[in-house]
C-alpha positions in Angstrom: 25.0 28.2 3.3 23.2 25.7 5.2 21.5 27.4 8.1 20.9 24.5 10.7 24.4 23.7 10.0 25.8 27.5 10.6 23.4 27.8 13.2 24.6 24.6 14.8 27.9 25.6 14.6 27.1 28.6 16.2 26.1 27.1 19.1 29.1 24.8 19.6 31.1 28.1 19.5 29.5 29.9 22.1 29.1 26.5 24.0 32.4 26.2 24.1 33.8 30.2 23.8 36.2 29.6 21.2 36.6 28.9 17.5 39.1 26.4 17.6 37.7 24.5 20.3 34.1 24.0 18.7 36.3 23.0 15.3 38.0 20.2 16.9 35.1 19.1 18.5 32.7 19.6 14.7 35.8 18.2 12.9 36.2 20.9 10.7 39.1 23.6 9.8 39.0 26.7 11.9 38.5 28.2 8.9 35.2 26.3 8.4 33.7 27.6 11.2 35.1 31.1 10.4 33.0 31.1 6.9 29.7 29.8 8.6 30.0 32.5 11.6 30.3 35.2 8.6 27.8 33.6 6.7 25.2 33.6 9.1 26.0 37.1 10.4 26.0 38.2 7.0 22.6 36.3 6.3 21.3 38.1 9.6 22.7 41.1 9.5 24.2 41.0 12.6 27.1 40.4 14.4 26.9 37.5 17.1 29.8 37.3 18.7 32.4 39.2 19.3 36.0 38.2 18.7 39.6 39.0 20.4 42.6 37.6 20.5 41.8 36.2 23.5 37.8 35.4 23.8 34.9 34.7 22.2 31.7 36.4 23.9 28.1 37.1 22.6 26.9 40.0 21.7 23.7 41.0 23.1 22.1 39.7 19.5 23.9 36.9 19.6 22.5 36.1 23.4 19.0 36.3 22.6 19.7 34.4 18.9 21.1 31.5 20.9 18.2 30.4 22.6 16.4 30.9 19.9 18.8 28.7 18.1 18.9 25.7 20.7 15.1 25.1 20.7 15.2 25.3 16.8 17.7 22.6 16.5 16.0 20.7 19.6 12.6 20.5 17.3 14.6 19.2 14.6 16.5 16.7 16.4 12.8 15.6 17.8 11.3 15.6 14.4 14.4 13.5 12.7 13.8 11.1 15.8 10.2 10.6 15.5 10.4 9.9 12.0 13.1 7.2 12.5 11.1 5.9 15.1 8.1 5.6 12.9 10.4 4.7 10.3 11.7 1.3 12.4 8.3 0.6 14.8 4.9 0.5 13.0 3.1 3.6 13.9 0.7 6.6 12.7 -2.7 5.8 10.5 -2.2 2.7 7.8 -4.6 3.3 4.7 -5.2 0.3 3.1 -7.8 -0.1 -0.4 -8.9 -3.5 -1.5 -11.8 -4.8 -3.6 -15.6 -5.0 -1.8 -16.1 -8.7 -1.6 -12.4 -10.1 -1.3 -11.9 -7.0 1.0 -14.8 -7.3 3.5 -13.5 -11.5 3.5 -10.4 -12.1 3.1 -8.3 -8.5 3.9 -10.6 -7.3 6.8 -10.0 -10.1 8.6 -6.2 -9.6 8.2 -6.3 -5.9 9.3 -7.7 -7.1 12.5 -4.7 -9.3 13.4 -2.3 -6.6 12.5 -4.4 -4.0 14.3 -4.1 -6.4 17.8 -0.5 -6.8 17.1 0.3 -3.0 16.1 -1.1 -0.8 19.1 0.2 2.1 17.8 -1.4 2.2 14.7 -4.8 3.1 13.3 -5.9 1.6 10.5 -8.9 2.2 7.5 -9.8 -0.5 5.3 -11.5 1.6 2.2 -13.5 -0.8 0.3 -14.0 0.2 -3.9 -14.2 -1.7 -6.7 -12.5 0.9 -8.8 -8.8 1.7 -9.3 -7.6 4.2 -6.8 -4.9 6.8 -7.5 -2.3 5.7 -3.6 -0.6 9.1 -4.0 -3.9 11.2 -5.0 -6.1 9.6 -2.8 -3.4 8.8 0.5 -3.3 5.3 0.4 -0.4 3.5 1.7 -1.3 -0.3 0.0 -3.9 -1.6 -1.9 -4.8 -5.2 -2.3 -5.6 -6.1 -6.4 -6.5 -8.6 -8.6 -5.2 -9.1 -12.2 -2.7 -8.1 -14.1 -1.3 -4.7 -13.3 -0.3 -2.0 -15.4 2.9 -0.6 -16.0 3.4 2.2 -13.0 5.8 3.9 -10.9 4.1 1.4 -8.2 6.0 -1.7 -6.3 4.0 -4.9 -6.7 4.9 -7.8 -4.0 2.6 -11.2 -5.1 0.7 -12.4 -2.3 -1.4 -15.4 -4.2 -3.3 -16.4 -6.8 -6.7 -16.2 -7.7 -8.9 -18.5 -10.6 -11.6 -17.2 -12.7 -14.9 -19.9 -13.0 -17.7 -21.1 -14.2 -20.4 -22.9 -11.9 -24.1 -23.8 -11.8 -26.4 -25.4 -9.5 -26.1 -29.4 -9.2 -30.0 -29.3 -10.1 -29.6 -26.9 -13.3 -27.0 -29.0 -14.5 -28.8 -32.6 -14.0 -32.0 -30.8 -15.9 -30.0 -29.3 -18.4 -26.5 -31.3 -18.9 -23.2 -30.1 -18.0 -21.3 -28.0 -20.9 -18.5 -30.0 -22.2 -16.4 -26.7 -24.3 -17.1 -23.0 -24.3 -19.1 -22.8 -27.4 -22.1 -25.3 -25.4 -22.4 -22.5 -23.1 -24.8 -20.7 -26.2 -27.5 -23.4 -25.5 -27.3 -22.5 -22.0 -29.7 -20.0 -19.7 -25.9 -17.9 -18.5 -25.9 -15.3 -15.7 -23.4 -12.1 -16.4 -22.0 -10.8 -13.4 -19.2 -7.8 -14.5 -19.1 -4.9 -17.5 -17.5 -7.7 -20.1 -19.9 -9.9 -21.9 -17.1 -11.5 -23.2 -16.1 -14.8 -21.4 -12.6 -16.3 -22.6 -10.9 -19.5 -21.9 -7.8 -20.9 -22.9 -7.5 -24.5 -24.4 -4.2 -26.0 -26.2 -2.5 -23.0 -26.1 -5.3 -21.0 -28.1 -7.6 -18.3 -26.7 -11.1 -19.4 -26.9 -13.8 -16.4 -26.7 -18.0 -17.2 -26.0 -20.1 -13.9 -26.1 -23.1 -15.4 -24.1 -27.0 -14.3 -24.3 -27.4 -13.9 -20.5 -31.0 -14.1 -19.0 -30.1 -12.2 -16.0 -27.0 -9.4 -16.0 -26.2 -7.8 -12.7 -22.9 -5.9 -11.2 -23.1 -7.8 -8.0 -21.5 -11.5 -7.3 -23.5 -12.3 -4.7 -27.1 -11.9 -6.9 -25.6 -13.7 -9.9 -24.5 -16.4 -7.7 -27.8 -16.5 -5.8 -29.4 -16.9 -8.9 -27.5 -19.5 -10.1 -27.6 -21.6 -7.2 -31.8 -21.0 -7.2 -30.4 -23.2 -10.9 -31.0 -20.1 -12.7 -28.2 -20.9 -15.1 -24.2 -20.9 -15.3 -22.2 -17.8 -14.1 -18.5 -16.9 -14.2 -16.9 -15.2 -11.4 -14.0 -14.7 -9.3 -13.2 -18.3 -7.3 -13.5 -16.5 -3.8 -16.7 -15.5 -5.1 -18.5 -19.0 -5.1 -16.0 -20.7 -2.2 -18.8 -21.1 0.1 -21.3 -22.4 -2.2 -18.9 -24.4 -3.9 -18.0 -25.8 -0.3 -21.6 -26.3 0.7 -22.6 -28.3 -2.8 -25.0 -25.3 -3.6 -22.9 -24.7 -7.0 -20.1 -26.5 -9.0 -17.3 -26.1 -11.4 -17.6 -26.9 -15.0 -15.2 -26.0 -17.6 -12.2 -26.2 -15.9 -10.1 -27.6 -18.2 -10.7 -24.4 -20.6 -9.8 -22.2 -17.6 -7.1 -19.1 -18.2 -4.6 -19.1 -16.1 -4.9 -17.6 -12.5 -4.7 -14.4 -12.2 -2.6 -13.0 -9.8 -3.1 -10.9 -6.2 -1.0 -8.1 -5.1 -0.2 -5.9 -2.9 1.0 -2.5 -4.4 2.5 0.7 -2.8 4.2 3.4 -4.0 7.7 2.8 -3.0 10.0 0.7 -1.7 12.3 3.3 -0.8 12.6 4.2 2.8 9.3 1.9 3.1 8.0 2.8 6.3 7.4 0.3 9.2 3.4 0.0 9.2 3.3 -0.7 4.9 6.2 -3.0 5.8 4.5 -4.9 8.5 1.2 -5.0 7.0 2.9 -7.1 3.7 4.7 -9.2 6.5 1.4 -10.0 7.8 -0.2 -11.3 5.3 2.6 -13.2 3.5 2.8 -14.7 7.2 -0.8 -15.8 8.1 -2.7 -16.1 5.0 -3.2 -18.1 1.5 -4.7 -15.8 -0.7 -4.7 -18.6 -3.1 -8.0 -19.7 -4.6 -9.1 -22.6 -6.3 
C-alpha cells in the first residue's frame, strides 16, 4: 500500500461523503478506493469511516485522523513544490572547487557575476590543489585541468589550457635560447610541480628531458619570480606566466615541441535532474568567459 496515496484517497472520500463520488473524481474503480480505505484501516487498526447504504460519515478516529492527514499531504505538496522550484530557478548554496591559482583568477571572478545575477543563491568557491571526492565532500562542480579519469562524473569542456616553457629575455640573451628539449640539460631549469619529468611532443614522438633544476619549489608564482629575476627556464601552466608573458618579463621557448593542450572542465556528478544553480553556473561560464590559454 502506498500511504500518501490511501491517505489521500481518504480525504477525497470524506471530502466528498461518498465512495463513488471521490472515484470519479481520483479516476479510479470504486473498488480501488474500497482496497485503500481497508488497507489503511487495516494498517491503522482502525476504522475511519463508517459505511451505509446510504452515507459515508467519520468515525470519531477517522475525524481527528483527517486533519492530521490534510496537513501531512499539505507538507508534501509544499516540499514537492519547493523542490521544483529550486529545480527550474537557481536557488539554495552552490559549492563550487577549482584549482588555487586559475581559481582565485579566472573562476572567482566568474562566481561574482553569477552571484549578482542569482540573488537567491549563496555560493563558496573552495580553493585546493588536490582532487576532491563532489559526493564525499558536497560539492556541486568543480573546475579541472587535464585529462580526467574514467568516473561516474559528467564532464562539459569549457577551454583549453597549454603547458610551457619560458625564461627571462635577459637569461636567454646571456645564455641562448634552447633550440630542442635535450638543450634544456645545459641550462640553469626551475621545477615548479611533483614531476621532474618534462615531456614534449615532436613528429608524432614523445620526447622526455629529466632536468637538474637549481631551484624546485610547489608554488608557480616563486618559480616564475625566479625565473623572470633570469634565474633560469621553468615550465608551467600558460595562465601561470600570462601576465609576465604580457608584460615582456618572461617568454616562450620551445613551442614547437609543446604537447597538446590540455583540456578544462567542468565536472558534476549528474546530469540527471541537474538542478538550476549547477545548470546556470556552466551557462555562465560557457557565456562570458574564454578559458582558453595560449
Amino acid at each position: 500500500m502506498d500511504r500518501l496515496e490511501a491517505m489521500h484517497v481518504f480525504v477525497t472520500v470524506a471530502d466528498l461523503r461518498g465512495f463513488a463520488p471521490a472515484a470519479r473524481k481520483l479516476r479510479l474503480s470504486p473498488s480501488a478506493v474500497t482496497r485503500l480505505i481497508a488497507a489503511l484501516e487495516e494498517h491503522l487498526g482502525a476504522r475511519l469511516l463508517q459505511r451505509t447504504t446510504r452515507q459515508v460519515t467519520l468515525t470519531d478516529v477517522g475525524a481527528r485522523y483527517l486533519e492530521r492527514a490534510r496537513r501531512i499531504l499539505a507538507d508534501v505538496e509544499e516540499a514537492d513544490g519547493s523542490a521544483r522550484q529550486e529545480r527550474n530557478r537557481p536557488s539554495g548554496r552552490l559549492v563550487v572547487s577549482a584549482p588555487v591559482g586559475f581559481g582565485r583568477l579566472h573562476v572567482g571572478p566568474v562566481m561574482t557575476a553569477y552571484l549578482k545575477r542569482y540573488p537567491e543563491v549563496a555560493c563558496e568557491l573552495r580553493l585546493s590543489d588536490h582532487l576532491v571526492n563532489l559526493v564525499e565532500d558536497a560539492v556541486d562542480a568543480a573546475v579541472r585541468i587535464g585529462h580526467l579519469a574514467d568516473s561516474s562524473l559528467v564532464a562539459r569542456q569549457v577551454g583549453a589550457m597549454r603547458r610551457i616553457v619560458v625564461a627571462a629575455p635577459g637569461y636567454l640573451k646571456r645564455h641562448g635560447e634552447p633550440r630542442t628539449p635535450e638543450a634544456l640539460r645545459e641550462h640553469q631549469t626551475i621545477q615548479f610541480g611533483p614531476w621532474p619529468e618534462w615531456r614534449f611532443q615532436h613528429d608524432g614522438r614523445d620526447v622526455e628531458v629529466i632536468p637538474t633544476p637549481r631551484f624546485t619549489s610547489n608554488s608557480a608564482d616563486a618559480a616564475l619570480q625566479y625565473a623572470e629575476a633570469g634565474g633560469g627556464v621553468t615550465r608551467v601552466l600558460a595562465y601561470q606566466a600570462a601576465e609576465g608573458l604580457k608584460r615582456g618579463r618572461l617568454k616562450t621557448v620551445l613551442a614547437k615541441y609543446e604537447q597538446p593542450a590540455l583540456p578544462i572542465h567542468i565536472v558534476y556528478p549528474t546530469s540527471r535532474l541537474l538542478s538550476a544553480k549547477v545548470r546556470a553556473f556552466v551557462d555562465l561560464v560557457v557565456e562570458t568567459v574564454e578559458w582558453r590559454f595560449g
